[in-house]
N, C-alpha and C positions, 0 to 999 in steps of 0.2 A: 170108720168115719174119720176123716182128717178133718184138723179145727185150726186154721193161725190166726194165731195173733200181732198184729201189729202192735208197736209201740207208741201208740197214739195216746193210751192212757197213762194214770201214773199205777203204781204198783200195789195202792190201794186198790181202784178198781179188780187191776187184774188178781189180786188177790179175791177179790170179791168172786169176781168169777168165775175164779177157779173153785173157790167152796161151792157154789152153786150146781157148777158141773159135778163136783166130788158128791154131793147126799145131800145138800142145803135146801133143794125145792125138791117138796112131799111129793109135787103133783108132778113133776118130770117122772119120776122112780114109782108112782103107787104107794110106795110107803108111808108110816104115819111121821106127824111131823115133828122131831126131837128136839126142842128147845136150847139145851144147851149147847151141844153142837153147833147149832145155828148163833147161839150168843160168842161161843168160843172162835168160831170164823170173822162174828165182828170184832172181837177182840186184838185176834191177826191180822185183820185189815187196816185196823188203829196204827198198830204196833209199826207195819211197814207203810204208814205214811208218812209224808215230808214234814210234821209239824214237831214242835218244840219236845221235848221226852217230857217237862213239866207239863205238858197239853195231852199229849200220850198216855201218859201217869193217871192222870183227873179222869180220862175219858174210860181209859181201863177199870178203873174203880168202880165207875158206874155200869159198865157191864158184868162186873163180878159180882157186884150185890142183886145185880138181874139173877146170876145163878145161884147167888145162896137163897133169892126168895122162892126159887122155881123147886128148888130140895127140899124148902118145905113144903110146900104144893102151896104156895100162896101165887099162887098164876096169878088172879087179879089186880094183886098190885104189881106185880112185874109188869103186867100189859100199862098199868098206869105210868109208870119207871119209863116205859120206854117208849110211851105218849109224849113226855116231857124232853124225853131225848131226844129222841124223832123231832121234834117242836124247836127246841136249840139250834140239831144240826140246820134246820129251814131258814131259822133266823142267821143263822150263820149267812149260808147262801143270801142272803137277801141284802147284807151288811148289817144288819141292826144288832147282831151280837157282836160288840167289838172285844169281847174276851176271847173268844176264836177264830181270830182274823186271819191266822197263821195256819189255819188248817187248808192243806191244797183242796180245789174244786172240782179236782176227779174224786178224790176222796170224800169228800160230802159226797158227795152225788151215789157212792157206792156204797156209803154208811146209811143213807135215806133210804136205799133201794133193799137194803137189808132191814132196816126197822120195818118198811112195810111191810115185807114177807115177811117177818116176825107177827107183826099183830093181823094180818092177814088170818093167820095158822092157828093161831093162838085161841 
């Protein structure tokens, strides 16, 4: 199977995309669906988008503590964690968060579409 890609996104998306191609959808592969993997791809999606390293920094912290509660098997609040998250990045999109104004809108768009397949799975 040949796949291109165009540069029409920014490099969040295609990062995004490429986790998803790589194991990040359960339902693609049969597989069961592994959380932190899945958090660790949003992570790398953050990391290579166009926004400020202090926006980077904040955003990463809150995916990391996504994995420290998933190590302790506290799923429930992680899915709560990343309700809130999910909820940000929307308002982001929408403009009414003006603390993340600076995050590009291929990169929302690809960080939303990973929360939902996060709490989708979850």
């Amino acid at each position: 199977m040949n796949v291109t890609i165009k540069k029409v996104f920014g490099t969040g998306l295609l990062v995004a995309l490429m986790a998803i191609l790589a194991g990040g959808n359960a339902l693609a592969y049969g597989g069961p669906f592994e959380p932190i993997p899945h958090l660790n791809s949003m992570i790398a999606t953050v990391n290579s988008s166009g926004a400020p390293s202090s926006l980077k920094n904040e955003l990463s912290k809150k995916l990391e503590n996504m994995i420290k509660l998933v190590q302790k098997d506290k799923d429930d609040k992680s899915v709560l964690k990343m309700e809130r998250f999910k909820n940000d990045l929307e308002k982001m999109k929408k403009g009414q968060y003006k603390h993340y104004k600076d995050l590009p809108l291929t990169d929302r768009l690809a960080l939303i579409a990973l929360a939902n397949e996060y709490l989708a799975n979850m």
